[in-house]
C-alpha positions in Angstrom: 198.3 77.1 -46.2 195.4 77.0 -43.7 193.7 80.2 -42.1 193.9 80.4 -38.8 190.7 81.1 -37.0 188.4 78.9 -38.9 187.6 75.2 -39.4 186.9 73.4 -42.4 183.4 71.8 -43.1 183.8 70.5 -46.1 186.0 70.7 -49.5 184.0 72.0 -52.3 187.1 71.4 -55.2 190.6 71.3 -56.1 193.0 71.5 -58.4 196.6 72.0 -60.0 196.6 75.3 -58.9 194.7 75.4 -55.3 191.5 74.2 -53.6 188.3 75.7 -52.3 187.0 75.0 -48.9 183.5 75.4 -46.9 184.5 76.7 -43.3 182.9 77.8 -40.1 185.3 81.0 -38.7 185.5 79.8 -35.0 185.0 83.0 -33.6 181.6 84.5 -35.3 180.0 80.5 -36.3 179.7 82.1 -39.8 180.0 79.5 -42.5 182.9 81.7 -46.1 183.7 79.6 -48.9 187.8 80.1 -48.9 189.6 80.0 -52.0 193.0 78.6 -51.6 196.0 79.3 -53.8 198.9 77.1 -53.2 200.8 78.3 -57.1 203.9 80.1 -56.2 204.0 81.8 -59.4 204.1 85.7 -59.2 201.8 86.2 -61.7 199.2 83.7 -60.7 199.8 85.0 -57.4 199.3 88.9 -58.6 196.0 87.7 -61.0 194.8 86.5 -57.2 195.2 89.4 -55.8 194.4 91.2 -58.3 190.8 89.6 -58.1 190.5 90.5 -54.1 191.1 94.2 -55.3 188.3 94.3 -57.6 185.9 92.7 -55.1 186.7 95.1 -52.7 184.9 97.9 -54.7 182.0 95.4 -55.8 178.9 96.0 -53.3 176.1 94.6 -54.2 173.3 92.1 -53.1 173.9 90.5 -56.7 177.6 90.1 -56.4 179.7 87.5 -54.4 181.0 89.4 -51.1 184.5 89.6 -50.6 185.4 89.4 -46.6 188.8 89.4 -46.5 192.3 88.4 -48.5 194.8 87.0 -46.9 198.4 86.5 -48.2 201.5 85.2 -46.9 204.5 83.4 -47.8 203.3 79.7 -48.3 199.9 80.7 -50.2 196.9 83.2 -50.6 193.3 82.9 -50.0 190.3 85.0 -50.4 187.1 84.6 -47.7 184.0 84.9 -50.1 180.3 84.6 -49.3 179.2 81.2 -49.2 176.4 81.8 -51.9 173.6 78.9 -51.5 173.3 78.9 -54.8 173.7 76.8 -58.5 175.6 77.7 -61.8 172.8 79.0 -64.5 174.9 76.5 -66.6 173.3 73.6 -64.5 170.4 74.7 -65.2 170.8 75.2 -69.1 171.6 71.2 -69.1 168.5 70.2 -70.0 168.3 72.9 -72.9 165.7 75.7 -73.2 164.3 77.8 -70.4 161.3 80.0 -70.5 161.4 83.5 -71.7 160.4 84.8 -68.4 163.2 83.0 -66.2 165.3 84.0 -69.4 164.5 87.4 -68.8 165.0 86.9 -64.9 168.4 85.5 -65.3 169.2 88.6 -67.5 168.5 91.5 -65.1 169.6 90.2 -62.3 173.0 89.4 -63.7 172.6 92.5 -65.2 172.1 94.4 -61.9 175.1 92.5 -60.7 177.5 93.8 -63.9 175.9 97.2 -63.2 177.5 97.6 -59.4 181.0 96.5 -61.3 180.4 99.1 -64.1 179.6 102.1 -61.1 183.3 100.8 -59.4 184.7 101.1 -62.4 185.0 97.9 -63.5 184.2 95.9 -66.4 183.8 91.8 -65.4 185.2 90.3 -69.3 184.4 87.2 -68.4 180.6 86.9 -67.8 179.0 83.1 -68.6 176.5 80.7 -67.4 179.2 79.1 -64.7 179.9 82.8 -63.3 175.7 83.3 -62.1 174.7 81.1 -59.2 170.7 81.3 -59.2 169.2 80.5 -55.4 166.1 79.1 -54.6 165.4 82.2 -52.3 164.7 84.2 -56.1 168.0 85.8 -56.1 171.2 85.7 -58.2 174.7 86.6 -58.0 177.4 87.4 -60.7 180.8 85.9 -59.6 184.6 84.9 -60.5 186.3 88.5 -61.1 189.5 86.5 -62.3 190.0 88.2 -65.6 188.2 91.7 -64.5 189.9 95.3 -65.8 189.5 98.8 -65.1 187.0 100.2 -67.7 189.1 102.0 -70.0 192.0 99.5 -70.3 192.1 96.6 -72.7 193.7 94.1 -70.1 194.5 90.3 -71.9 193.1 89.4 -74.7 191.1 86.8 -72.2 187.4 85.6 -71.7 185.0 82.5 -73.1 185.2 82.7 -76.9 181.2 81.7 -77.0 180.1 85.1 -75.2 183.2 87.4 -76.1 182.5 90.7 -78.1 184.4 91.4 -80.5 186.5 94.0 -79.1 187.8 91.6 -77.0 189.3 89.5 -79.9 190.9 92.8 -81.3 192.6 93.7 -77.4 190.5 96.5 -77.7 189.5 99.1 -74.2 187.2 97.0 -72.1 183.8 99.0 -71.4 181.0 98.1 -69.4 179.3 97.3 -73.1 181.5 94.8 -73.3 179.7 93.2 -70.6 176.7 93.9 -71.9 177.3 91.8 -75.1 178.5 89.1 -73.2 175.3 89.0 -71.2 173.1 89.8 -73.9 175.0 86.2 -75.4 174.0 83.8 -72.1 170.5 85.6 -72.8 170.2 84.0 -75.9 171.7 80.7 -75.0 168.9 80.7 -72.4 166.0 81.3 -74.6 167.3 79.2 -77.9 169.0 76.7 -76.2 172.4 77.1 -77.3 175.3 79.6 -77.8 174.3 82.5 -80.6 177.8 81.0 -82.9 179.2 77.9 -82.7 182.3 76.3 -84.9 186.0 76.6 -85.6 186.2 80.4 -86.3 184.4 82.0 -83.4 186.3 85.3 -83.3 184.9 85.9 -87.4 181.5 85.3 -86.5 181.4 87.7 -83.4 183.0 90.1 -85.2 181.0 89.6 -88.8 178.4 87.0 -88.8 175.0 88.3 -88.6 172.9 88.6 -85.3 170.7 85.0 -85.4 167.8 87.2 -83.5 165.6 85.2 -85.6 166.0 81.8 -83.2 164.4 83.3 -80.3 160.8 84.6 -79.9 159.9 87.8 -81.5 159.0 89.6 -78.8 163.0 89.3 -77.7 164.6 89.8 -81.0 164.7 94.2 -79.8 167.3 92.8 -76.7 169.2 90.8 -78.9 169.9 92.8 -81.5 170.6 96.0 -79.2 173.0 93.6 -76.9 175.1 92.0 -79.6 175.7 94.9 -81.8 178.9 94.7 -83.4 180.3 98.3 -82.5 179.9 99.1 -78.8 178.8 102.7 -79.0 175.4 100.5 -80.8 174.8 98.5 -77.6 173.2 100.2 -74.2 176.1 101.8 -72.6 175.9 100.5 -69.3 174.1 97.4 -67.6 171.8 100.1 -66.1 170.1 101.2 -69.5 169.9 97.5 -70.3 167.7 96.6 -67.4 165.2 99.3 -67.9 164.7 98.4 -71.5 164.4 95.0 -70.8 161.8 95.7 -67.9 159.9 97.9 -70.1 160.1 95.1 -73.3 159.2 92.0 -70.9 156.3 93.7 -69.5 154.8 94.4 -72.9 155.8 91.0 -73.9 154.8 88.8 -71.1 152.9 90.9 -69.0 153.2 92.1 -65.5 154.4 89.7 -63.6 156.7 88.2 -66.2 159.3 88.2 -63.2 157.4 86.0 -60.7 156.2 83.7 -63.2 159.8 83.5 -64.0 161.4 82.9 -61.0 158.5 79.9 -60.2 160.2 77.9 -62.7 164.1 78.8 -61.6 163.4 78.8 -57.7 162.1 75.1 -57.9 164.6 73.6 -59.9 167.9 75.8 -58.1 166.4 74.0 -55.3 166.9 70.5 -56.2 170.0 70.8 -57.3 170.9 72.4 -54.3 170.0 69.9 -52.1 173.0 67.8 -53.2 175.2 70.3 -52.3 177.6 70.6 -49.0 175.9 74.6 -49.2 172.3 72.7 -48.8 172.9 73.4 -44.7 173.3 77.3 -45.7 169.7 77.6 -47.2 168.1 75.9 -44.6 169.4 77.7 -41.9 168.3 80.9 -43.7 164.9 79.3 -44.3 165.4 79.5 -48.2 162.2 78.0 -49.9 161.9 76.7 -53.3 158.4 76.2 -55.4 158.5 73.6 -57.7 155.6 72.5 -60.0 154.3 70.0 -57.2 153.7 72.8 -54.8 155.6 75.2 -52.6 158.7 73.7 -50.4 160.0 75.2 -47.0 163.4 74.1 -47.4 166.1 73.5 -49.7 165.9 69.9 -48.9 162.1 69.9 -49.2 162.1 71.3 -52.8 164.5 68.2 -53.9 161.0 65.9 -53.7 158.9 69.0 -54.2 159.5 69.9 -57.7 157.9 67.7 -60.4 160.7 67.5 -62.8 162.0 67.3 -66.2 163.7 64.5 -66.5 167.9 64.6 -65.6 170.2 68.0 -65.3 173.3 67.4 -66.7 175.9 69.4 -64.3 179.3 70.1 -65.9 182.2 71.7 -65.2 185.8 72.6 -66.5 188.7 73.6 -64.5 192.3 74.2 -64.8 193.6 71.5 -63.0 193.6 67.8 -63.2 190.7 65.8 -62.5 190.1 64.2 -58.7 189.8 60.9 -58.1 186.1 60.7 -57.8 186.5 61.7 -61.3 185.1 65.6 -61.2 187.5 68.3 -61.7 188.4 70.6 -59.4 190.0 74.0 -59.6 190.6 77.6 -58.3 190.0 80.8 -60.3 188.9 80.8 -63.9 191.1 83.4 -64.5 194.4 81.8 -62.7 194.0 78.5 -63.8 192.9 79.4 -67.9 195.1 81.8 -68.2 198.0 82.5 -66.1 199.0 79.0 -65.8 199.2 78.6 -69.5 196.7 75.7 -69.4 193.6 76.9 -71.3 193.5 74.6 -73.7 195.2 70.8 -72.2 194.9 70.9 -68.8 191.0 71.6 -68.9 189.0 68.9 -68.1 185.4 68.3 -68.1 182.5 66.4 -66.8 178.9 65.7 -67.2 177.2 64.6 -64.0 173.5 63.4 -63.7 171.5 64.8 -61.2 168.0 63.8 -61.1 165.6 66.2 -61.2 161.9 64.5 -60.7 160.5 62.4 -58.4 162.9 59.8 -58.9 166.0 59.2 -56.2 169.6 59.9 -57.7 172.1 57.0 -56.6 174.3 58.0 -54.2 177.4 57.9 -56.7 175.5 60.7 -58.5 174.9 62.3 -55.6 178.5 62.3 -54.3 179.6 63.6 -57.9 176.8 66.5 -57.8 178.0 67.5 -54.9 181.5 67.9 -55.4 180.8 69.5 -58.3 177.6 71.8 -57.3 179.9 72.6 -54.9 182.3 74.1 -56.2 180.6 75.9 -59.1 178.4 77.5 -56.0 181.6 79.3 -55.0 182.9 80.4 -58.1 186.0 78.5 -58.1 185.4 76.9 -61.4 184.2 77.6 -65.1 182.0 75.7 -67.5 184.3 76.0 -70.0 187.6 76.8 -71.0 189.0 80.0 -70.5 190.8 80.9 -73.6 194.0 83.1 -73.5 194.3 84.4 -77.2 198.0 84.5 -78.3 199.1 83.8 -74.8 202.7 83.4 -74.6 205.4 83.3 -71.4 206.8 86.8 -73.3 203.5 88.8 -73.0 201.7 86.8 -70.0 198.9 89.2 -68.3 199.6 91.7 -66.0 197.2 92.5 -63.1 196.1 96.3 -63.4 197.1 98.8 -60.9 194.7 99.0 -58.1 192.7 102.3 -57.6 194.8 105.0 -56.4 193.4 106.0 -52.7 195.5 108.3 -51.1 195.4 109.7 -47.3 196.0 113.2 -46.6 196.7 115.5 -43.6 194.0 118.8 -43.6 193.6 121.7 -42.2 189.9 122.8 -40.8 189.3 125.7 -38.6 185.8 127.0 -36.9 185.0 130.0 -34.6 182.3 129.4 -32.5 180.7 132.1 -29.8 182.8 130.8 -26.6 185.9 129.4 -28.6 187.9 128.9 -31.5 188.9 125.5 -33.1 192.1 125.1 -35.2 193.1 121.8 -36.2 194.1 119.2 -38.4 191.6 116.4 -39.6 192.4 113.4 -42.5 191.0 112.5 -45.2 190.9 110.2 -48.0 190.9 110.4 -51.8 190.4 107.6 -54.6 187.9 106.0 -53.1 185.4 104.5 -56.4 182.2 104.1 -54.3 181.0 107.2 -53.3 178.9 106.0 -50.2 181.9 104.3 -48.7 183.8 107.1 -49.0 181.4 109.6 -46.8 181.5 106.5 -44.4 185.4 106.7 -44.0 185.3 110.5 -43.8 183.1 109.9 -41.5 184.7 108.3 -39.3 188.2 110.4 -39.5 186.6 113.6 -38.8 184.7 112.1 -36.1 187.6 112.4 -33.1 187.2 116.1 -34.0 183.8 116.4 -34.0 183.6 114.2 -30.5 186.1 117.1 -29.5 184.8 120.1 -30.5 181.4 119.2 -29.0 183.1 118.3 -26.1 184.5 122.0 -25.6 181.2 123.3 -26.4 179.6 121.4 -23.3 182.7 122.0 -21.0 182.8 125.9 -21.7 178.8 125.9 -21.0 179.1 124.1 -17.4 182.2 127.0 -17.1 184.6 126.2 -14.2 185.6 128.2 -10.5 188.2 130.1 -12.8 186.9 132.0 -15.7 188.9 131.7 -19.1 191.8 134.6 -19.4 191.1 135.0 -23.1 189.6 133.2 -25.7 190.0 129.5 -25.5 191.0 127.6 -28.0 190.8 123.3 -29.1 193.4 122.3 -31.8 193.5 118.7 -33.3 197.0 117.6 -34.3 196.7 114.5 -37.0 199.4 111.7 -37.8 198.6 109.1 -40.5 200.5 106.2 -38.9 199.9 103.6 -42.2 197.9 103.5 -44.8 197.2 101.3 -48.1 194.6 101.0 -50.2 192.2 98.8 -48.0 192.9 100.8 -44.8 194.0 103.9 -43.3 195.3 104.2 -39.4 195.7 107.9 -38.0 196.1 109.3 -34.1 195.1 112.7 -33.1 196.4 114.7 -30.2 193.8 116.9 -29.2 194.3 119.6 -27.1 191.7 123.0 -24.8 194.0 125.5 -23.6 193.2 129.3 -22.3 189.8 127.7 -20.9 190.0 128.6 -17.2 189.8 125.7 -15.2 186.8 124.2 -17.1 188.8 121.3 -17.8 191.0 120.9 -15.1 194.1 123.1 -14.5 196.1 122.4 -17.1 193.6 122.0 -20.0 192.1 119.4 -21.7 193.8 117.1 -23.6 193.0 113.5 -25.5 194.7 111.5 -28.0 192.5 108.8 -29.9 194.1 106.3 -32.3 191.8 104.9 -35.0 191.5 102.6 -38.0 189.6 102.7 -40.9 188.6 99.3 -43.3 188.3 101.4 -46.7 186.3 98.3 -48.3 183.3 99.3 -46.4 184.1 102.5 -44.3 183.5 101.0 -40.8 186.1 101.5 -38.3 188.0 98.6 -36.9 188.2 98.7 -33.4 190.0 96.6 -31.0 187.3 94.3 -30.2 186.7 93.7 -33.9 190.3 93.0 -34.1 190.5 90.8 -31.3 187.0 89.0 -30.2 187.9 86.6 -28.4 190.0 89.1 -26.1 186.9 91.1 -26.0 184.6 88.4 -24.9 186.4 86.2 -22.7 188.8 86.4 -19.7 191.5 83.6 -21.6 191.1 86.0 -24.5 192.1 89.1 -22.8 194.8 87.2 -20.7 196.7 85.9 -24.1 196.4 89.4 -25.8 197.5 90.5 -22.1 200.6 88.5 -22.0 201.8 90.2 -25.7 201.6 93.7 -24.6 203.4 92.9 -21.1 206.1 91.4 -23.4 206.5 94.5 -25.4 206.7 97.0 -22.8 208.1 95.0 -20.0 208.6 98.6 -18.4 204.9 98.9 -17.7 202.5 101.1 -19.4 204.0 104.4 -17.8 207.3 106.2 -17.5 209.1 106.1 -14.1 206.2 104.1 -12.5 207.4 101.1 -11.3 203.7 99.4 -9.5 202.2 95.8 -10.6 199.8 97.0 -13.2 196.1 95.5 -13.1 195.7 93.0 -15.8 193.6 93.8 -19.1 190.0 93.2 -19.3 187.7 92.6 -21.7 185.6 95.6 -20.9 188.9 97.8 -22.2 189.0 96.3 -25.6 184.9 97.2 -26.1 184.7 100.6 -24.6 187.7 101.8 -26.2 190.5 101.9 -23.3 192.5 100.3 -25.5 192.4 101.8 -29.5 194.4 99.9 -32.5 196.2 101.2 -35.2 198.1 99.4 -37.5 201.7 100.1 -38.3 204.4 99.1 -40.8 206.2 96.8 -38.4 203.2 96.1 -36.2 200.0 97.2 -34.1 200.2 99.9 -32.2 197.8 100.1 -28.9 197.0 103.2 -27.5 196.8 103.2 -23.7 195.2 105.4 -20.8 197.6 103.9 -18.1 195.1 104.9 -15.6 192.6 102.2 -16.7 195.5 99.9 -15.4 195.9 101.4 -11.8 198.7 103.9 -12.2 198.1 107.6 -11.3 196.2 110.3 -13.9 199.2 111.8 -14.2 200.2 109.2 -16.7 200.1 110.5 -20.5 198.5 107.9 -23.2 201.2 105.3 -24.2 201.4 103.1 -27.2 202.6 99.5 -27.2 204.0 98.7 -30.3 203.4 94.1 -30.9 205.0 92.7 -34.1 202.2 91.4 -36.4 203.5 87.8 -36.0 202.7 87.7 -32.4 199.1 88.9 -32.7 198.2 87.0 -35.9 196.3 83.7 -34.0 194.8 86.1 -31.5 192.7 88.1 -34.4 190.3 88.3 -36.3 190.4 87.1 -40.2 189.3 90.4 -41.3 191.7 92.5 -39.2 194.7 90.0 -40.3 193.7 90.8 -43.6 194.3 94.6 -42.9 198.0 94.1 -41.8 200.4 95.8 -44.7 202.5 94.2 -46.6 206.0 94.1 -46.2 
């Protein structure tokens, strides 16, 4: 499988299971990191999906974006943010970091967790390979592979070194569950390695004592909050954590505890980075690392800036076999751990040197850092085995049901001093972030809101005939599709009993619209289709499909040549898209095409098949399934 609409830059890892890419989408120049999944299994295949769903409702400048997920019959893929950015556990290779970059990690990945804990999701599976730190003093939390609904207890799944103990037992999943597992990396940070080690993990999670006593004393409060055995001990949600931690490093470290922190992670991100195929990413956005050498403009720069510390050890373990250059490769933590039933023999890992200091790496280290860098950076690996307790083919994971978001047909009626409005307006239910959900209501109501402010203004001018009674608008509403990453509705909207203040025979409209629920923008034709808005080839191709699927023209009984679509229709709305269950639906004023005003709106219904090389990644990604 290979999206169409985007060229590969560079491969950044593969595996048994599928491969991730770097590539440029050809119409915006914007550079995703695609995860490929080439498994036919349906459960790997619903654990994929099941990972897109998640990300959906995940907005936050601390987590991975999620652009689009695509799937069709020879594969799946999710477009994520190409995050210019390394794996924390590249830089715990050379052991012990600073309390204060300790303390930096910690809340930003606790920020992160917190956005998943307000959409109602707990991650399970948070460790050093799922935080990429960036030279630019930011960090995001990635690899939602093994994610649940808080609430539910999901697989017993996750990284054995950072699991809480109600994860051994297959207990509910809360967003303390998180906060244990984050409060675990903390530690590893500070001490220098995992809080238990050994053969019986799940015991000493579950009744060893806290080792607080291995990191400094001023931190010992956050450890032994964190990794409280019972969750009703820890901070309920990432949020509390973050403000108790603020509070403690301040008193601890002082005020800028946080700057002094990321100087030491900015520098050293930054070389590593450099090695990277996403080195081209931070330089473009003019990322700049300090090191202890001085202050570097570029990602590049900051590879020779930063005095070092010797060699970072950069390792990585996927679930697939290794590639010839000898670093393994492999898509989703989650997929290739535990659906494929390889946790434990099919995970290989690798050290790789990367120099650090002054000195020059040799270009087989280089090569190696790269590749894997590289695919760390995009969360398509994990540092260590993911381990699927009592996994077998009879009880293999189940993805959990996606959020319920339901569309809905309303009634709203106004009275107003020259007229009365009674219509029909839709809205939608189930959405977890609250913000996007005012957005997409938003956005529905607005063709009534357009409408009713249109009466008002056409009433005001009046007309030559005055209105016999009291006029009235209506809205009528149709939801034409819907699922639960976008909703398509048309409204037929209507002034009668106004006189002629809107020609003889009333006013009337109909509007089609479409809604991305992800992010409660509207997707309008010339988001669906840029390169028909923007070029004359574009519009011509696009052209040619609708001429095809209403070879009788664009209005009843009219038999004229029609003028050929322009760009200009697809940006100002001429032309409106809605999506449909056996394809798009365009929503014509035939007059825009030479015929007479008599003509009604039309739609031309085009099979999704037809349109899928002519749009947009994003919009594909809307079409329904089935």
């Amino acid at each position: 499988m290979r999206l169409a609409g985007f060229t590969e830059v560079s491969p950044l890892g593969a595996g048994a299971f599928g491969r991730v890419v770097l590539a440029r989408e050809d119409s915006s120049g914007a550079v995703f990191a695609v995860k490929y999944l080439y498994d036919q299994n349906p459960t790997a295949r619903a654990w994929f999906r099941h990972e897109a769903g998640i990300l959906r409702h995940v907005v936050s400048p601390h987590v991975a974006r999620l652009y689009a997920f695509v799937e069709q019959p020879d594969g799946a893929a999710i477009v994520m943010e190409a995050v210019p950015g390394v794996p924390l556990a590249a830089l715990l290779a050379d052991g012990a970091m600073s309390p204060e970059s300790a303390l930096t990690v910690l809340k930003g990945s606790l920020l992160g967790l917190s956005a998943a804990h307000q959409a109602g999701t707990v991650h399970r599976d948070y460790k050093p390979g799922n935080v990429l730190v960036q030279p630019n003093r930011q960090s995001k939390l990635v690899d939602f592979g093994i994610a649940v609904l808080a609430g539910q207890s999901g697989a017993p799944v996750g990284t054995p070194n950072y699991m809480a103990p109600e994860q051994w037992s297959q207990a509910p999943a809360t967003p303390a569950t998180d906060v244990y597992a984050a409060t675990c990396v903390f530690f590893r940070c500070v001490a220098g390695h995992p809080p238990f080690a050994g053969d019986d993990l799940r015991a000493q999670h579950e009744h060893a004592p806290i080792p607080a006593d291995a990191v400094p004393e001023p931190l010992r409060p956050l450890i032994l909050r964190g990794m409280a055995k019972s969750p009703a001990e820890r901070p309920p949600t990432a949020a509390e954590f973050v403000a108790q931690l603020e509070s403690l490093a301040a008193n601890g470290y002082g005020p800028d505890w946080e700057s002094r922190g990321w100087e030491r992670l900015a520098g050293k991100a930054a070389t590593l980075l450099s090695l990277t195929p996403l080195a081209g990413i931070a330089g473009v956005a003019g990322v700049s690392g300090a090191g202890a050498g001085g202050v570097a403009t570029s990602a590049v720069a900051a590879g020779s800036a930063g005095a070092g510390a010797g060699t970072a050890g950069v390792g990585s373990a996927v679930g697939g076999a290794a590639t010839a250059s000898g670093v393994a490769g492999g898509v989703g933590g989650g997929v290739g751990g535990g659906v494929a039933g390889a946790a434990s023999s099919a995970v290989a890992t690798t050290g790789v040197g990367v120099t650090a200091g002054g000195g020059a790496a040799t270009a087989t280290t280089a090569i190696a850092a790269k590749v894997a860098i590289g695919v760390l950076a995009v969360a398509a690996v994990t540092t260590t085995a993911v381990v699927v307790v009592h996994n077998s083919s009879a009880d293999e994971p189940t993805a959990p049901p996606a959020a319920q978001v339901s569309a809905s047909v309303q009634n709203r009626a106004e009275t107003f001093p020259t007229f009365r409005f009674n219509g029909q307006v839709v809205h939608v239910t189930g959405i977890a972030d609250k913000a996007v959900a005012a957005k997409v209501d938003q956005v529905l109501a607005k063709p009534v809101d357009d409408w009713i402010a249109y009466t008002k203004q056409g009433l005001a001018a009046g007309g030559l005939v005055p209105p016999t009674g009291t006029p009235s608008a209506t809205s009528e509403a149709h939801i034409v599709a819907q699922t639960d990453q976008m909703v398509s509705a048309r409204y037929d909207l209507t002034i009668e009993d106004a006189g002629d203040a809107f020609g003889n025979h009333g006013g009337y409209q109909a509007v089609g619209l479409t809604v991305d629920l992800t992010t409660g923008k509207q997707v309008t034709a010339a988001n669906a289709f840029p390169k028909a808005a923007s070029s004359s080839d574009g519009a011509a191709a696009l052209d040619a499909l609708l001429t095809d699927n209403a070879p009788q023209g664009f209005c009843e009984g009219e038999d004229q040549p029609r003028t050929p679509l322009e760009p200009e229709y697809l940006r100002d709305n001429t032309v409106q898209v809605m999506y449909a269950g056996d394809g798009m639906q365009f929503l014509i004023a035939p007059y825009s095409f030479g015929y007479p005003m008599a003509c009604s709106m039309t739609v031309v219904s085009v099979p999704y098949a037809q349109l899928r090389p002519l749009m947009d990644v994003h919009a594909a990604a809307l079409i329904p399934e089935g």
